[in-house]
C-alpha positions as CSV (number, residue, x, y, z in Angstrom):
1,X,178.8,133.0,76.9
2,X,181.4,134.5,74.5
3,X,181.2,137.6,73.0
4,X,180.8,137.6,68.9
5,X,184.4,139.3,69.4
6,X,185.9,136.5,71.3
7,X,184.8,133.4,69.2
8,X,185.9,135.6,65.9
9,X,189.5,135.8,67.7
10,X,189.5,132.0,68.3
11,X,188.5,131.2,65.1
12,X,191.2,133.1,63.6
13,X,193.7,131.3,65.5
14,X,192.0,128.0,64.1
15,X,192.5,129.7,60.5
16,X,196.2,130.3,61.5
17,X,196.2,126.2,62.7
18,X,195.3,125.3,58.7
19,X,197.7,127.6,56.9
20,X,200.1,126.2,59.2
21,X,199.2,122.8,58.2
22,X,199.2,123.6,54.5
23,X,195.6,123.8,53.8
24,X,194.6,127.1,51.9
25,X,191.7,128.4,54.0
26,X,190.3,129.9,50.9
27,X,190.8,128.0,47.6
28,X,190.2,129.1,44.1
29,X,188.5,126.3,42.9
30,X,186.8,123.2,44.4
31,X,187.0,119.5,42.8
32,X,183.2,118.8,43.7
33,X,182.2,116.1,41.3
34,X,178.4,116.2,42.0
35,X,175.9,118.9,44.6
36,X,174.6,116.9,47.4
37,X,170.8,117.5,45.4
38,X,172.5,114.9,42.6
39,X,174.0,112.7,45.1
40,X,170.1,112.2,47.3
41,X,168.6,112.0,43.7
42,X,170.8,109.0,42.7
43,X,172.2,108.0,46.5
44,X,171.3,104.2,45.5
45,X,173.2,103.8,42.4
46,X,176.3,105.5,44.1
47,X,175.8,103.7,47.3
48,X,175.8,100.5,45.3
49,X,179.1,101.2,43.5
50,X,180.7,101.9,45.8
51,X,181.9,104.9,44.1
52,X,183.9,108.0,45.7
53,X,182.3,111.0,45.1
54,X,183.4,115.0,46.4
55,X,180.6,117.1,47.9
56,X,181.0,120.5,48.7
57,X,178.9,122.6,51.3
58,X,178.5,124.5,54.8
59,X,178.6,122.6,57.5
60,X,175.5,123.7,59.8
61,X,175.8,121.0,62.7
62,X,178.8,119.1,64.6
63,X,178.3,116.2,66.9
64,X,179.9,113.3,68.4
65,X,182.9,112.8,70.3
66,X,186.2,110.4,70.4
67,X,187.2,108.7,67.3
68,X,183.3,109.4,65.5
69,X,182.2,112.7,64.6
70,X,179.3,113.1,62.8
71,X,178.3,116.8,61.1
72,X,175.3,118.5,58.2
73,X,176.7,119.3,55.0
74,X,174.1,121.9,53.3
75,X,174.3,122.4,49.7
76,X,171.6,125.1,48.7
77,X,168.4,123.6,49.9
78,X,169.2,120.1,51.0
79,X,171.7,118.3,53.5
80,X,173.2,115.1,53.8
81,X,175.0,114.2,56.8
82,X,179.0,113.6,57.0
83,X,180.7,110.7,59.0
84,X,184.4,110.7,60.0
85,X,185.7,107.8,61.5
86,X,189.1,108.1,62.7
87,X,189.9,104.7,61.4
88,X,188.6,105.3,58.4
89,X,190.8,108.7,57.5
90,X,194.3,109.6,58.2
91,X,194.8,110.8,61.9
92,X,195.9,114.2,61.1
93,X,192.8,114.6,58.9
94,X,190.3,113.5,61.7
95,X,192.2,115.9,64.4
96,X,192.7,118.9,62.3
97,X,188.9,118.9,61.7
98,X,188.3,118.4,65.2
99,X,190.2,121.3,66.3
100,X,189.5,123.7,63.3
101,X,186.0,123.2,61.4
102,X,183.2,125.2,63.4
103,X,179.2,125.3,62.4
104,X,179.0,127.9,59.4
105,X,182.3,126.7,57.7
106,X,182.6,125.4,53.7
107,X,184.1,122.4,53.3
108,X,184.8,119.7,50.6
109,X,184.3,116.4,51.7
110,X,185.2,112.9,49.5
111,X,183.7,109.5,50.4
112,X,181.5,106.9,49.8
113,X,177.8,106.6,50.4
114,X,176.2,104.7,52.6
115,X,172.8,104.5,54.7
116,X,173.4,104.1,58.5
117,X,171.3,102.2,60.9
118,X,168.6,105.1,61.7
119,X,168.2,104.8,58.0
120,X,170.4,108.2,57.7
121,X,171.7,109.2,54.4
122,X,175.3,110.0,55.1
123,X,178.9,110.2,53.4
124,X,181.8,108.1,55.1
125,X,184.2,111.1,54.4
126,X,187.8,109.6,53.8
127,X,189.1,112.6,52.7
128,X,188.3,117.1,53.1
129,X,189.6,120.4,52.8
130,X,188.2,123.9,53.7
131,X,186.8,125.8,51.3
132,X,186.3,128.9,53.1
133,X,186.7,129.3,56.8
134,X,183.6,131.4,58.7
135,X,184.9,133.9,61.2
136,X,181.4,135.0,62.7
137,X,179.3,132.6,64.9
138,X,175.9,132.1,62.8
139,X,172.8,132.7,64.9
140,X,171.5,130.4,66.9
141,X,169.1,127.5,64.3
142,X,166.3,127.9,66.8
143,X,165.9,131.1,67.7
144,X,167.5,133.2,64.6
145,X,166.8,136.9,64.1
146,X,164.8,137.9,66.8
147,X,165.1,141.7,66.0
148,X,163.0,142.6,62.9
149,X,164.9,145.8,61.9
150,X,168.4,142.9,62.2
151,X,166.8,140.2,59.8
152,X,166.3,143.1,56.8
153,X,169.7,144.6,57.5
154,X,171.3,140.9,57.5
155,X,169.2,139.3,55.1
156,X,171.7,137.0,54.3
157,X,171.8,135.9,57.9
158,X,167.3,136.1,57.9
159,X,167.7,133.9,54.6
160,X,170.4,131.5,55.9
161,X,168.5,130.7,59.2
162,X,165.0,130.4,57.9
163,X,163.7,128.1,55.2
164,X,160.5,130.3,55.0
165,X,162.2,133.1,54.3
166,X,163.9,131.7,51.7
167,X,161.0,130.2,49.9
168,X,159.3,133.6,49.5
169,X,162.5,134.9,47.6
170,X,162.9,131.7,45.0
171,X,159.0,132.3,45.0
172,X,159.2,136.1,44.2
173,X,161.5,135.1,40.9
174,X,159.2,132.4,40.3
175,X,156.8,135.0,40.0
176,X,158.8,138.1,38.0
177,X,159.5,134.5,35.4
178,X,156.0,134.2,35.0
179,X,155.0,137.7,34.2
180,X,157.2,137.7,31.4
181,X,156.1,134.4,29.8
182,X,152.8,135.7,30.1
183,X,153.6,138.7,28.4
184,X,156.3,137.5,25.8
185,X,153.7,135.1,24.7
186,X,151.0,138.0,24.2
187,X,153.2,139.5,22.0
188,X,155.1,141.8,24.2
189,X,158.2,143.1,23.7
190,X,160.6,143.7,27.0
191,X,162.6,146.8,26.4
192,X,164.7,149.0,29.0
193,X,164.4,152.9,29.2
194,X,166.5,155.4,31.3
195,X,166.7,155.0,34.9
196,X,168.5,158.9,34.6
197,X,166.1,161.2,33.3
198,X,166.6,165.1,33.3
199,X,162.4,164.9,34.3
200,X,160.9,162.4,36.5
201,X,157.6,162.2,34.6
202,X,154.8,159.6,34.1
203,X,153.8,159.9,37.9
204,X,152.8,162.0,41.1
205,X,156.0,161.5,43.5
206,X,158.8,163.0,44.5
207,X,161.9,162.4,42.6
208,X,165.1,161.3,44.1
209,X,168.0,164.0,42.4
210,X,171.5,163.4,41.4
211,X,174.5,165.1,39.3
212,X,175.7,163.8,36.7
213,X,179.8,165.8,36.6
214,X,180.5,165.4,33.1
215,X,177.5,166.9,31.3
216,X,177.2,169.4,34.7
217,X,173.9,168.7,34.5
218,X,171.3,167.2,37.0
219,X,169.3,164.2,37.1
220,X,166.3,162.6,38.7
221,X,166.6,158.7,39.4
222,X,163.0,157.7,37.4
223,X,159.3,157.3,39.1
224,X,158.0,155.5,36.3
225,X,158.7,154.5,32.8
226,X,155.7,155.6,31.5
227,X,156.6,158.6,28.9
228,X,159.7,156.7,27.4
229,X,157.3,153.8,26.8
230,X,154.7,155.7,24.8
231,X,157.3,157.4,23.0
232,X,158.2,153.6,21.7
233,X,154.4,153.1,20.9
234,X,155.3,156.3,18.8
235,X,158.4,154.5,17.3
236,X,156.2,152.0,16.1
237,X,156.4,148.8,18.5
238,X,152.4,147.6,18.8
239,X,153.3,146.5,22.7
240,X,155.9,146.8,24.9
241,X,156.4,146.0,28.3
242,X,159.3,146.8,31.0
243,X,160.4,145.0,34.6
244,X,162.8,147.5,36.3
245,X,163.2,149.2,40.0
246,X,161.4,152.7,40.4
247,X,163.0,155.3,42.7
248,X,159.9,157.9,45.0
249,X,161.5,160.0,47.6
250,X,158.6,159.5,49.6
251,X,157.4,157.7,53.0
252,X,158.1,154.0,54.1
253,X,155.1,152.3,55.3
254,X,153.9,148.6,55.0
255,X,153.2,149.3,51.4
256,X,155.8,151.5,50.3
257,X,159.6,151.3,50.0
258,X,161.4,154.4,48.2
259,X,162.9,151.6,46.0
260,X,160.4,149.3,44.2
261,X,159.6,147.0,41.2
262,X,157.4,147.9,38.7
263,X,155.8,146.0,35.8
264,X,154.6,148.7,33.0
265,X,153.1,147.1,29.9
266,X,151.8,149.4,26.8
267,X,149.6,148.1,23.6
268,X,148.4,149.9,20.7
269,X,144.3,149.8,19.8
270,X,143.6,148.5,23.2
271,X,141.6,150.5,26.4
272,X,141.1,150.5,30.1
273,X,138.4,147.6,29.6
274,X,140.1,145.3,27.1
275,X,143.3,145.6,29.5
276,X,141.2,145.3,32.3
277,X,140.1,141.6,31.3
278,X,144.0,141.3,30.3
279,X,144.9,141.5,34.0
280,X,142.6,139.8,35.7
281,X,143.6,136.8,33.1
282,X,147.4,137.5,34.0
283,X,146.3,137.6,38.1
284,X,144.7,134.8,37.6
285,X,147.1,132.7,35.9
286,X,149.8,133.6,38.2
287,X,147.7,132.4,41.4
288,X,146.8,129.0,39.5
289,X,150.6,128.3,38.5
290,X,152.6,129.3,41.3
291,X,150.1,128.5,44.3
292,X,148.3,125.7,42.5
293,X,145.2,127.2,43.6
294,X,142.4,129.5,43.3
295,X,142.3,130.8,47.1
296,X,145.0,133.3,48.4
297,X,145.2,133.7,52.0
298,X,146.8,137.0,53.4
299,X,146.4,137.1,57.3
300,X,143.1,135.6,58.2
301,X,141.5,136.6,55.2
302,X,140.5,134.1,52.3
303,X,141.0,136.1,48.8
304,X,138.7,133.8,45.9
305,X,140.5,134.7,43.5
306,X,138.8,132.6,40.8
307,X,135.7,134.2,40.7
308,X,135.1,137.1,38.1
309,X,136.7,140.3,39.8
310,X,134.3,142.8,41.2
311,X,133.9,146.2,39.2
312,X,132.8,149.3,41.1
313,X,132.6,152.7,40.3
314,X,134.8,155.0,42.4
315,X,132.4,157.5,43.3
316,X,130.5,154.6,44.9
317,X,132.9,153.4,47.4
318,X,131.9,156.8,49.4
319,X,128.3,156.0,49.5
320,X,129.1,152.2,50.4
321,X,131.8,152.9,53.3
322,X,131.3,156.6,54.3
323,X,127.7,157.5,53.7
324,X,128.2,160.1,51.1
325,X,125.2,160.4,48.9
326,X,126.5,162.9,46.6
327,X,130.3,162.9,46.1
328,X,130.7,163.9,42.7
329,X,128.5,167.2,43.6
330,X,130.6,168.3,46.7
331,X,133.0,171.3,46.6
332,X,136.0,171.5,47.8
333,X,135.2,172.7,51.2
334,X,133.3,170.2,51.9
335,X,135.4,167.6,51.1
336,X,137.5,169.5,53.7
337,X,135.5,169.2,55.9
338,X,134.1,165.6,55.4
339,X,138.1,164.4,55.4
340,X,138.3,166.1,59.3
341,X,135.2,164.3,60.4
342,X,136.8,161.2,58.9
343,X,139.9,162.0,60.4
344,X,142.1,162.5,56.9
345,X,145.1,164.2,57.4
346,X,145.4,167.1,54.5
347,X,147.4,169.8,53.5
348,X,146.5,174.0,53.0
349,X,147.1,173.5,49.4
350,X,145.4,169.9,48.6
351,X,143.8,169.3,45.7
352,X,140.0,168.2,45.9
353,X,141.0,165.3,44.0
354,X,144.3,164.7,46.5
355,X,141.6,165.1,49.3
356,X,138.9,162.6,47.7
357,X,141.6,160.3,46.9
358,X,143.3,160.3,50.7
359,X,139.6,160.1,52.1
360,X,139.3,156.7,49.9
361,X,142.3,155.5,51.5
362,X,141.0,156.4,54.8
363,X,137.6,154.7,54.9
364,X,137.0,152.3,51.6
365,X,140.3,150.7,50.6
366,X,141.2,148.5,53.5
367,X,137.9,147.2,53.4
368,X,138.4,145.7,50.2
369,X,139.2,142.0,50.4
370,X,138.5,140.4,47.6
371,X,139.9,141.3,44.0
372,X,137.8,144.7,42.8
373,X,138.2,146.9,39.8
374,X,137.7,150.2,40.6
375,X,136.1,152.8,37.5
376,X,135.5,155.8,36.9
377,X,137.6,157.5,38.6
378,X,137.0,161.9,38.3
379,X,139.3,163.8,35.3
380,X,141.6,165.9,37.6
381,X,142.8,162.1,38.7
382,X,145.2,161.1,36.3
383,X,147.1,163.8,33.7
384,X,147.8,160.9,31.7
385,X,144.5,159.0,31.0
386,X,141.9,159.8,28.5
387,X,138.5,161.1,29.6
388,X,135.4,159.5,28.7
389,X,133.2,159.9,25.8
390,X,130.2,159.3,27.3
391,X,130.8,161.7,30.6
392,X,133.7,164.1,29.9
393,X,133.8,164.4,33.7
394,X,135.2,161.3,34.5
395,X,138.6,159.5,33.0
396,X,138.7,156.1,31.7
397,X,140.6,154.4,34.1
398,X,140.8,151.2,36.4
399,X,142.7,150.7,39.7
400,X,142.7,147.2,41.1
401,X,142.1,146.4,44.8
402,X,143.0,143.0,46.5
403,X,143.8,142.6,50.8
404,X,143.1,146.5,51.3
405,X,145.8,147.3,48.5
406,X,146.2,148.6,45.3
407,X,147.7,146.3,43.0
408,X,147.2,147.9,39.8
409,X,146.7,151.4,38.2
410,X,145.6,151.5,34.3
411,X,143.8,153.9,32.0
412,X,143.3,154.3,28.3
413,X,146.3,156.6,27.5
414,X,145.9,159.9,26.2
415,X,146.8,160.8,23.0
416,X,145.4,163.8,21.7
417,X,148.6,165.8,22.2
418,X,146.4,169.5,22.5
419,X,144.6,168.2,25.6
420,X,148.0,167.1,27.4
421,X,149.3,170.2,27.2
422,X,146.3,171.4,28.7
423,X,146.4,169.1,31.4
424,X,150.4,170.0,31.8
425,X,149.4,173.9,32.5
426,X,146.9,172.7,34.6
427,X,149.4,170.6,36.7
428,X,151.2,173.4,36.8
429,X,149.1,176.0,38.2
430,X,148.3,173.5,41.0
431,X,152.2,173.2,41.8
432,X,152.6,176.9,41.9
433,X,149.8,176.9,43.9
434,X,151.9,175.0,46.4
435,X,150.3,171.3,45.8
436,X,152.8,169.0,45.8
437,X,153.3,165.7,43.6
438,X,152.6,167.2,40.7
439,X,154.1,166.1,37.3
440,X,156.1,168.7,35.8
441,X,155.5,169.1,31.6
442,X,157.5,167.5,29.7
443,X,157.9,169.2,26.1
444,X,160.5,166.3,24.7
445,X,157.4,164.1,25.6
446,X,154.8,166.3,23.8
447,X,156.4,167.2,20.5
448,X,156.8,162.5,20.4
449,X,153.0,162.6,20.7
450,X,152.5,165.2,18.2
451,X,154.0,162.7,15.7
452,X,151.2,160.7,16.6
453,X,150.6,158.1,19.4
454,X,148.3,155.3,18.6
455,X,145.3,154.7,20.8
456,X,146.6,152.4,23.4
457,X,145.9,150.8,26.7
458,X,148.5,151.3,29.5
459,X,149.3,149.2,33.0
460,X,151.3,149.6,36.0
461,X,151.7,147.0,38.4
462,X,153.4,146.7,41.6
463,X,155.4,143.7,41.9
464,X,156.4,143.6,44.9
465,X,152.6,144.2,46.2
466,X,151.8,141.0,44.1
467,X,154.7,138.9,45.8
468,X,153.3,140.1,49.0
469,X,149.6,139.0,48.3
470,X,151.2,135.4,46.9
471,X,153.3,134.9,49.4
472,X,150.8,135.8,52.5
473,X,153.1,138.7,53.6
474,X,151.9,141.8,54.8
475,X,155.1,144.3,55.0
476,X,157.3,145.2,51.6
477,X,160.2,145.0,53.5
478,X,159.5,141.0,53.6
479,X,159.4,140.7,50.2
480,X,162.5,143.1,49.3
481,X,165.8,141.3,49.7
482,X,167.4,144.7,51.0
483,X,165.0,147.4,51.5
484,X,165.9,150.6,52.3
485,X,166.8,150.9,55.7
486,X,168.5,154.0,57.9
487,X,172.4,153.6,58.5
488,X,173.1,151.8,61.9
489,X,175.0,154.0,63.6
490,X,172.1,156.9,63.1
């Protein structure tokens, strides 16, 4: 077999066979009349004129031998097959495509239509020209990609060889364009915020950091929108919303990828419960209209996701999966040592509610099939969220579970600007006290709220968690055209 080096060097030489024939190798424009989708959808009326039409596409398949050569013309998702008869087009033509066009090439083919005996849809091809001339073999049709860490790197290759793959993608923007009619027709407002912020606020992650030269100052690339978005709420917009890549310089697991796409949606005078029954109507609706169904399958397990989501207090899920009577009265050393009978990895300087929250992980979430709102969460969980008025102790907050993942994270935002300062010093202390993932106080942020922020019920979503669960996938990297992947030759 010949090496990929080989078949590029005779290739070229077939490139240097067309310039010398006067055929530009790779043309401005193209003098396609109609895509080969137009040409199926109306192949009878064409066929029975008679009338020439130009198609334009790659050719994926050769065959035939003598003076009949028969070849696939794909044009986005569909192919029609081509038919060059050397009687039918001049000798030169017929020839020069016999010696130069090779599978993976653009060409521009004009003809007639016709239907042959095996009732083939097919162009009688009386005239072409190259449109761009491949140099690399594509892999082989039936085997593709075999290497998994290959198909993300090449995901032009992954998408080119494998229709399923490229379903999930057109599905995934099917998706993102149904998120925003949902939301533009709640009376949402899509709005962009700075993807450069001097502090990476509204989350607990790690920031990615950058200079910026001019202004000799330095930058973190975002972790949420979250602060910017509340300061709009300040501004005076009742609900706003923002679609946009988020940037943690943290670990890449089957869930995680450093760079991600985040739905964050804000509205005044609402809570954790009224937005609570706001997503499960959006879930909902995005199941019905782009699977056309109310089941989701991910793996072997059946999600029913048109039955009224679960709700279930957090505290809870340690009595149901680990057989913790009392979590909420445990100290911190025993949560300690509860997580090392669990086997839960923790750190020296761990937070009890970084230990609860990693011993959650551990035992209840994967466990959770079918759609569940999580509650009542305890108030060193979020900085952000207000705490309850009937038990100070715990925020007022909801988390949403589907397939063993988190989905969503919400809370009624806090706006009493005396307590986030508070909560600020108290974030703080815990990062001097070595606890990383902590976020850092923003005083730009605190003097907005001090003008007054509205009550208001925040989201976040992870989108590329939802395409996973819609799309039956259970790695990110399958559902992010080019995730982030280590450099080759490292």
């Amino acid at each position: 077999m010949a090496s990929i080096e080989e078949i590029r060097t005779e290739r070229i030489k077939k490139l240097e066979i067309l310039k010398e024939k006067g055929m530009l190798a790779y043309p401005i424009d193209t003098n396609r009349s109609i895509s080969v989708s137009e040409a199926l959808a109306s192949f009878a009326k064409f066929e029975e004129a008679k009338k020439k039409v130009t198609l334009a596409g790659r050719v994926t398949a050769i065959r035939g031998q003598g003076a009949l050569l028969f070849f696939n013309l794909r044009d986005g998702e569909v192919t029609i097959q081509g038919f060059l008869k050397r009687d039918e087009i001049k000798d030169e033509l017929f020839t020069l495509f016999q010696d130069t066009i090779d599978i993976g090439d653009f060409v521009e083919v004009s003809g007639t239509l016709f239907v042959t005996k095996r009732e083939e849809k097919t162009i009688l091809v009386k005239g072409w020209r190259i449109l761009s001339k491949s140099l690399r073999p594509l892999p082989d049709k039936w085997h593709g990609l075999q290497d998994v860490e290959e198909r993300f790197r090449k995901r032009y290759l992954d998408m080119l060889m494998s229709p399923d793959v490229r379903s999930r993608f057109i599905l995934r923007s099917r998706i993102i364009t149904e998120i925003r009619t949902f939301l533009n027709d709640a009376g949402y407002l899509e709005v962009e915020t700075p993807l450069l912020q001097s502090l990476a606020g509204g989350a607990l992650a790690e920031p990615f950091l950058t200079h910026h030269n001019a202004l000799d100052i330095d930058l973190n690339l975002r972790i949420a929108p979250e602060l910017y978005l509340k300061k709009l709420l300040v501004g005076g917009f009742p609900r706003v919303y923002e679609l946009g890549r988020n940037f943690r310089n943290e670990g890449i697991d089957m869930t995680h990828n450093p760079e991600f796409t985040m739905l964050e949606f804000y509205a005044t005078y609402e809570t954790a419960a009224s937005q609570m029954a706001f997503v499960e109507k959006l879930i909902k609706t995005l199941v019905k209209k782009v699977l056309k169904s109310s089941t989701v399958h991910l793996g072997e397990d059946a999600i029913d996701m048109g039955k009224k989501f679960a709700v279930v207090p957090f505290l809870d899920l340690f009595k149901r999966y680990a057989s913790i009577e009392n979590p909420k009265g445990m100290s911190r050393d025993e949560w300690v040592l509860t997580a090392e009978r669990l086997g839960v990895r923790i750190e020296k300087h761990d937070s009890i509610e970084k230990i609860m929250d990693n011993v959650y992980k551990k035992v209840a979430r994967p466990k959770m099939i079918q759609p569940t709102f999580i509650i009542d969460y305890p108030a060193g969980f979020s900085p952000f969220a207000k705490k309850q008025e009937k038990d100070p102790t715990l925020i007022d907050r909801f988390q949403l579970v589907v397939g063993g993942i988190e989905m969503v994270n919400a809370f009624s935002e806090l706006n009493d600007p005396l307590d986030q300062r508070a909560r600020y010093e108290e974030q703080d202390k815990k990062k001097k006290g070595g606890e990383g993932d902590i976020s850092p106080s923003d005083e730009d942020y605190l003097e907005a709220i001090e003008y007054g922020l509205p009550p208001a019920g925040g989201v976040g979503i992870g989108i590329d968690r939802v395409v996973m669960l819609l799309t039956n996938t259970r790695n990110i990297r399958e559902v992010v055209l080019f995730p982030t992947m280590r450099p080759k030759e490292n």
